[in-house]
N, C-alpha and C positions, 0 to 999 in steps of 0.2 A: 257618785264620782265617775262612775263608767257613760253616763250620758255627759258627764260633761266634759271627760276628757276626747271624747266621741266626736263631739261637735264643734270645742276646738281645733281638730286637728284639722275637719273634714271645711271650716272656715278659711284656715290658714292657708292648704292647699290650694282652694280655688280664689282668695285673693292675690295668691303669687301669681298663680296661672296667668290670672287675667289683666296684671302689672305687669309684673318683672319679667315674665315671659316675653308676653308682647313687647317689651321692652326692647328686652335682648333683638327679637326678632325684628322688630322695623328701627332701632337706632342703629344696634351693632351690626348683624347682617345686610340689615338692608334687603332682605328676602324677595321681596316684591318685583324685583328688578335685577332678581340673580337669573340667569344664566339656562336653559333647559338642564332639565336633572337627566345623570346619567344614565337611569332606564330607559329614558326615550333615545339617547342619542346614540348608547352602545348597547341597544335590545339585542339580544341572543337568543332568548327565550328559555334559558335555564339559569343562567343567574341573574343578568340584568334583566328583569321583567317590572312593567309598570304595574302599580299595584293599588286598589283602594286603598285611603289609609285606616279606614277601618279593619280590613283585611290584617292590615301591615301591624297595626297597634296589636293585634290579639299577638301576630307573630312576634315582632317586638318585645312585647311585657311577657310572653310566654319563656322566651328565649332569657330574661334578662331575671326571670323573679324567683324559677327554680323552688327550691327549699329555702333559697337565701334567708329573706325578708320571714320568713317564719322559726327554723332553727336559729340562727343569732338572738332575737329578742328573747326568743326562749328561754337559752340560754343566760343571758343579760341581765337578767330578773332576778339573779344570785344577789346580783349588787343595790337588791331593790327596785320597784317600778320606774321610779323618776330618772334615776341617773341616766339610763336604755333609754327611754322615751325620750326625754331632752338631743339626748346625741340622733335619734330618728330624727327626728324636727327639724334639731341645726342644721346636722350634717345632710340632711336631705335636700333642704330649701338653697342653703349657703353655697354646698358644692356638690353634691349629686345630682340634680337636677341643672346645674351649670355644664356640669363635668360631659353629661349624657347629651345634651344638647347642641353644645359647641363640636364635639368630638363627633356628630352627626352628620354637622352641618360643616366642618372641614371637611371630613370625607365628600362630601358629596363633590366640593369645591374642587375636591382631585381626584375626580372622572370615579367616586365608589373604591376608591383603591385603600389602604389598610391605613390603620393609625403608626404603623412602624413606616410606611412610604413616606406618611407625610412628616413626623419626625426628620426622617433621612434630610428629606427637601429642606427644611426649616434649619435642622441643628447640625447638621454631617452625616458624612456615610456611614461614621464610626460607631455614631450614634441609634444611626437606623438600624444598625447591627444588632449592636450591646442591647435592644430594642425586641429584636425581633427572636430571641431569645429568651426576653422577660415573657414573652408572650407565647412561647414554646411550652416552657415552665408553667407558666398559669393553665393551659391548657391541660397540659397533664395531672395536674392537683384540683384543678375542677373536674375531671373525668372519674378521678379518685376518691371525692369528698362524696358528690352528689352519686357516684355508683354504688358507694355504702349502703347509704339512704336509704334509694330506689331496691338497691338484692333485699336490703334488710327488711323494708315493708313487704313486698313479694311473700319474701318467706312468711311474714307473721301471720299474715292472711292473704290466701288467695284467693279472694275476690276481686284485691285491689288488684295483680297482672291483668284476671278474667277481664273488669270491667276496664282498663287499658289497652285491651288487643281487640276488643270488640269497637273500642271507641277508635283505635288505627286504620280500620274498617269502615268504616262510618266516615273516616276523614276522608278516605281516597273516593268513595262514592257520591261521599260530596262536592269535592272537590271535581269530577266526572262533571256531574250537573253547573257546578258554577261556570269552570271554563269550557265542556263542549258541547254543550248543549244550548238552547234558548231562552232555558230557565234564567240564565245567570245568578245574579249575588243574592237577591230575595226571592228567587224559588229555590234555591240552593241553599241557603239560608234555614230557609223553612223545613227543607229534606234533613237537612242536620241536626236541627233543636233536635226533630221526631227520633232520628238515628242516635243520640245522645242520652233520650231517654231510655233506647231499648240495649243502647249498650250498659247502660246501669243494671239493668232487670238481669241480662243476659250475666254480667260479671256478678252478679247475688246468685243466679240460680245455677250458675256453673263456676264453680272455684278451682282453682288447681294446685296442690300444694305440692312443694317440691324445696330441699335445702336451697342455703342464702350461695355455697359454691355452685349449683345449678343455676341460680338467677344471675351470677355476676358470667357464666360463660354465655347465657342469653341474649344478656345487655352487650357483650363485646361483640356477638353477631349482629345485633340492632343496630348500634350505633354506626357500626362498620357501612353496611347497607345503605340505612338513614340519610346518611351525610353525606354518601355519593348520588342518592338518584335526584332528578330534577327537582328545584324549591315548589315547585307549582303542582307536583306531584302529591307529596305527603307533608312537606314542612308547612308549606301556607294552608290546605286548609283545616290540619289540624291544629293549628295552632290558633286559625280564625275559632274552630269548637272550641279551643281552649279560653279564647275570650269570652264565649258563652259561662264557661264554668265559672270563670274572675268574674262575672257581672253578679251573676245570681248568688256567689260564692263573697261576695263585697257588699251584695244589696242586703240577702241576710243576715251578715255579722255587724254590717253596720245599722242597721234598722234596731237589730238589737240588742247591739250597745248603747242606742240613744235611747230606746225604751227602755231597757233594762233595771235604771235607776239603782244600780248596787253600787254598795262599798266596794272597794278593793281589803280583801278579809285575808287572801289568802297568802299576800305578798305586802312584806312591810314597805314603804314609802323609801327609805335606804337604810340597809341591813349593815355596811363594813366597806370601804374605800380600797382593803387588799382581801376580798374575797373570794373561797376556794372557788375561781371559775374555770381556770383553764388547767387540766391536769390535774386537778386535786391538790395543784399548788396557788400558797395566796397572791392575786393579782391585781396588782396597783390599776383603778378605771382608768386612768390615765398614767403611763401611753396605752394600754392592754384594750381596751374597748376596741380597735376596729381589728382585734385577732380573732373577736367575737362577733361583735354585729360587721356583716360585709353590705351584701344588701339592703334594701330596706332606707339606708342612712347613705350611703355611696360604694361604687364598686366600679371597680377598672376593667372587670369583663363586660363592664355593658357599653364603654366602647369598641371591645372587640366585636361584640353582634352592628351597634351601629355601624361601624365600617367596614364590618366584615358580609354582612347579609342584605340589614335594612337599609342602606346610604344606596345599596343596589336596583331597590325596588321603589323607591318615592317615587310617584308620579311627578309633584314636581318640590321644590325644597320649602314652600311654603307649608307643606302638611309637616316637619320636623319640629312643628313646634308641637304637635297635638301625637305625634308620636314620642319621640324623643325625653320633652318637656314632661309632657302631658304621663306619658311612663313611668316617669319616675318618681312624680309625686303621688301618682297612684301605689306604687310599690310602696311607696314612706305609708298610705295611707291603711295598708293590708300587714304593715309591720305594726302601727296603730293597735289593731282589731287584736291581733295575737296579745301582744302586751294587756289592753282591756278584758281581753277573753281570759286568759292566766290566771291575773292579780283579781278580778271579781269571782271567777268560778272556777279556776283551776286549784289543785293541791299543793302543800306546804313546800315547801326551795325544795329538791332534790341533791345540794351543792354540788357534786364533783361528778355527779351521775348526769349533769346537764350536758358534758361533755361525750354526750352519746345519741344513738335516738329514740330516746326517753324523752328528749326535749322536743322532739317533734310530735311524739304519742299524746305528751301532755296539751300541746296544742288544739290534738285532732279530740281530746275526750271534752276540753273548757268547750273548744269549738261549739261542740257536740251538745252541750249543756246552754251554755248562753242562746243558742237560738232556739233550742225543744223549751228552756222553761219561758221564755220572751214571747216564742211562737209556737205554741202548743199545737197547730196544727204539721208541724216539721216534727218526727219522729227524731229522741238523740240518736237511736241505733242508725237510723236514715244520713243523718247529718254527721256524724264521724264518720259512716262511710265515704260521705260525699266529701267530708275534707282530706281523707287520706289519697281518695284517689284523685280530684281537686294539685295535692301538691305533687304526689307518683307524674301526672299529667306533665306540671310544668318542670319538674325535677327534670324527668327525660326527653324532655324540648331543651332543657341546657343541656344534656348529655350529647345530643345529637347534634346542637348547633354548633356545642366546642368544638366535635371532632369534624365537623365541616371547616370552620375555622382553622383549625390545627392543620388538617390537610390543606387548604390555600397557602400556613406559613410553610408546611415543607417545599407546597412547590417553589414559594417566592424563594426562598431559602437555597434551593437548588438551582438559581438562575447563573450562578456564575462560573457556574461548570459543566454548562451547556458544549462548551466548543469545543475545552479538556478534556473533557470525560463524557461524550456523549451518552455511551454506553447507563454510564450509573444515574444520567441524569434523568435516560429512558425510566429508568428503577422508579425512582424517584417524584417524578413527577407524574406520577401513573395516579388516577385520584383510588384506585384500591387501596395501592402499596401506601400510600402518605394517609389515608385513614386507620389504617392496619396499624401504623405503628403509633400514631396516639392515644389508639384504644389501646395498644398492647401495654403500654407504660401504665393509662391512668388504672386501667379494670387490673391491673396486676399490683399495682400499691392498694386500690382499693379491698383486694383478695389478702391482704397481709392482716386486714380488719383492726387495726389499729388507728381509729377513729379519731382518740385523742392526740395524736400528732398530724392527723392528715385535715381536720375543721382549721384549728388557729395557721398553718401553713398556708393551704389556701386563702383564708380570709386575709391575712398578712398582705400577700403576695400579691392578691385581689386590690387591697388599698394601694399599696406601694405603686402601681402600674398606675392605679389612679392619679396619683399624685404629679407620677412623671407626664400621663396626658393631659392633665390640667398647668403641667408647667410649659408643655410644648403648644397647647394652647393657646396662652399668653402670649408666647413667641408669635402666632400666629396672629392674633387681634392687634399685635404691637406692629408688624410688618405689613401685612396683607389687609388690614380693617382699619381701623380706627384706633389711633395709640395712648389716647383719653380713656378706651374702655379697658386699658390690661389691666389695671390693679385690680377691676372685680372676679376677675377669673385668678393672677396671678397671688392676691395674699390671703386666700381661702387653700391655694396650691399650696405656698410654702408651710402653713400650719399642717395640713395635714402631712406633708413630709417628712417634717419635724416629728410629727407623733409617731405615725409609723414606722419607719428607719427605727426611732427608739427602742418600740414593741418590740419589732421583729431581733435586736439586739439582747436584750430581755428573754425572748424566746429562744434565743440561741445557748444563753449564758446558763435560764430557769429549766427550760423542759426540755430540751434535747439530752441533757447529761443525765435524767431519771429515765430512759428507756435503755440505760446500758448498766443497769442496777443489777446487784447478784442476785440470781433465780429468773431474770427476763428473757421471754423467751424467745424463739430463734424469729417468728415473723418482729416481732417488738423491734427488735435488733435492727434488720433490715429495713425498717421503715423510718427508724432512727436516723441511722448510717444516711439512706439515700435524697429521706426532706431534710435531714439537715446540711448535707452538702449543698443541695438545690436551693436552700433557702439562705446558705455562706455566698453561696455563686452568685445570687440577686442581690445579696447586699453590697455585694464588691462592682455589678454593674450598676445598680444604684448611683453611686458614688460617681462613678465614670459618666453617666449620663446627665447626673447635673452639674460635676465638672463641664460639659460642653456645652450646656444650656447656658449656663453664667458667661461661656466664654463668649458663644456667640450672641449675647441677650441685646447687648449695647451696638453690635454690626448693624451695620444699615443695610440696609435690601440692595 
């Protein structure tokens, strides 16, 4: 069973690629005869930089796959193998890979500027607000979800920081040789693999252990740091190392899930339709599935990176389909590998314990197993190292890219009080000060350690935003492109709309009211109180935003 779901999956993906993709790209787009990309035209050299898209793709997928695409299936597995796996597939092909795409390849169209810009333009200013908001929000609960994560493996073992800070080291040295020297991309290249391996050796033979409240004030200096200094500095090319780790990290899981040749033994095929998944409370798959799987199957922060970072660096928009596309159906395909790795060599459902990172552990030990007993020459003790710090890697490439992001919406945020208020808009637009505070917010819910309210909120809020840039999308292919191709982007929007709005209504009504239970205690409380406010606030501009979608859908340009 594990080679065969293995091989379908890894079929599927490259017959869309090499269809529907291309599709998209020379009917809908028209790519070929778009326009120079904005890295060429508004080079700066710290944010718009022209970039290999190889380069770009490691940064891209690094930025966009985090824990996502491994915690959700994890989790998912409660409700049995298939139900999770089917929703990867659909929801990958149908609208994550649309979603990532499209939202790429607008931005680019509006000089690299934000998916809440191009809403504004498309729907109203009201909208681009209510907008840029949702995306304030998401920032802060991705900062919070994935900070968990990342303090909480730190702490279990320190090996996995060691070999992370050795490998930050390794990124900037490389990154030295790629751009100022004459080595460029494959001597540079080559300096890296070697520096990749010695930061493995280096984080085995020097550990650092230290509690999970030490690691989360670390992560809020990192990311702080991170997400102000130049992309070309640290983000690109460790995140290029990071596409090292995804190759050889995708070459072994999937090599040996197709050799593998096992049953699925240890997770039944479908266990229960309202399953203890989320909270310990039972969860109907439908609407509740995308509270749980975010990535993987689709997610709305990963057009915040495409418009936020990568729409900045395309050399030209012809390579967004092999980033963008190409992305996201690799990520469907490493959600794959988890769900295979699980259900053939992981241990029996955990149920209400998936909603922790237990669900990421169990990953890194199937991991760990599937490829030592497939490839006996890969040590498991070798290969769960290599998968914790494998997801530690691209975890804190979303950590650092949100809060670059989050700092771009303060500033855009702070435009209109430029004249008024010069004074606070100095404050404000300072890239410290606007970094400062969406680590302060996320790394401080994430320090409340209350996991099981802050995963299904993000993943929520993750979808939701999704759904809204797939529906502003439409707008876009209906005005600006070709008004024959909106249904394929806009009734993959409205479904998933529908589901989510539901979920997170569900999640309002089911598990926000069990963190205010007698005996719960004071951080519980607090994190109750503040995602479920934040997560009332998104469904009321929800509503507001496609109120103005509907109104202006039928205007004409």
């Amino acid at each position: 069973m594990s080679t065969i779901i293995a091989v379908v999956a890894l079929a599927l993906y490259l017959v869309f690629y090499f269809t529907y993709g291309k599709t998209l790209r020379d009917k809908v787009l028209k790519s070929g005869s778009a326009p120079a990309a904005p890295s060429e035209r508004l080079k700066d050299g710290v944010d718009y930089v022209p970039t290999s898209k190889f380069v770009l793709f490691g940064h891209h997928f690094a930025s966009i796959a985090g824990a996502g695409p491994i915690v959700g299936p994890a989790m998912a597995v409660a409700w049995g193998w298939l139900p999770g796996l089917l929703w990867i597939w659909f929801g990958n092909i149908f609208i994550g890979a649309i979603h990532d795409y499209l939202s790429l390849a607008a931005s680019i169209r509006y000089d690299g500027r934000s998916v809440q810009f191009v809403a504004q333009d498309l729907i109203g200013k009201k909208a681009g607000k209510a907008f840029g908001w949702f995306i304030l929000f998401l920032c802060i609960l991705v900062v919070a979800a994935f900070g968990d994560i990342v303090a909480g493996q730190f702490a279990a073992d320190g090996r996995v920081f060691s070999a992370f800070f050795f490998f930050c080291v390794a990124a900037v040295i490389t990154g030295f040789f790629m751009y100022k020297t004459k080595l460029g991309l494959g001597g540079g290249s080559i300096i890296g693999i070697v520096l990749i391996v010695v930061a493995f050796y280096a984080g085995q033979s020097l550990p650092i252990a230290a509690s999970k409240d030490v690691w989360f004030a670390v992560l809020f200096v990192y990311i702080v740091i991170a997400s102000a200094l130049p992309v070309n500095f640290l983000l690109q090319p460790r995140d290029y190392l990071n596409s090292f780790l995804l190759y050889f990290g995708l070459a072994a899981g999937g090599v040996a899930a197709i050799l593998s040749m096992k049953g699925f033994d240890s997770i039944p095929i479908f266990t229960s339709f309202s399953a203890k998944v989320i909270g310990g409370q039972p969860s109907p798959f439908w609407p509740t599935v995308p509270l749980v799987i975010a990535c993987g199957a689709l997610s709305g922060f990963h057009a915040l990176v495409a418009s936020g970072t990568s729409s900045k660096q395309l050399a030209k928009e012809e390579d967004a389909l092999f980033v963008g596309y190409g992305a996201m159906l690799t990520e469907g395909f490493l959600s794959t590998i988890v769900v295979v790795s699980i259900a053939a060599f992981g241990t029996a459902a955990l149920g209400d314990k998936l909603m922790s990172t237990a669900a990421l552990g169990r990953f890194v030990n199937s991991y760990g197993t599937m490829v030592s007993m497939t490839l006996p020459f890969l040590s498991k003790s070798f290969m769960a190292l290599f998968a914790a710090v494998w997801v530690s890697s691209f975890a804190l490439t979303t950590l650092d890219t949100t809060n670059r992001l989050g700092r771009y919406l303060v500033q855009e945020m702070a435009m209109p009080i430029k004249d008024k208020q010069p004074g606070l808009y100095g404050v404000l637009s300072n890239k410290w000060v606007a970094s400062i505070i969406i680590a302060a917010f996320g790394v401080g819910l994430a320090w409340t350690g209350n996991y099981t309210v802050l995963w299904p909120a993000f993943s929520g809020a993750n979808q939701l935003i999704a759904s809204i840039v797939m529906i502003t999308v439409a707008v876009w292919v209906k005005k600006k492109l070709d008004p024959k191709y909106t249904n394929i982007v806009l009734i993959p929007a409205v479904f998933l709309w529908i589901t989510v709005t539901a979920a997170l209504v569900w999640y309002e009504i089911v598990i926000i009211p069990t963190h205010f239970v007698e005996g719960a205690d004071a951080k519980k409380m607090i994190t109750g109180v503040v995602v479920g406010l934040i997560t009332l606030v998104m469904l009321v501009l929800n509503f507001i935003m496609v109120g103005a979608v509907a109104k202006n859908f039928k205007a004409k340009e």
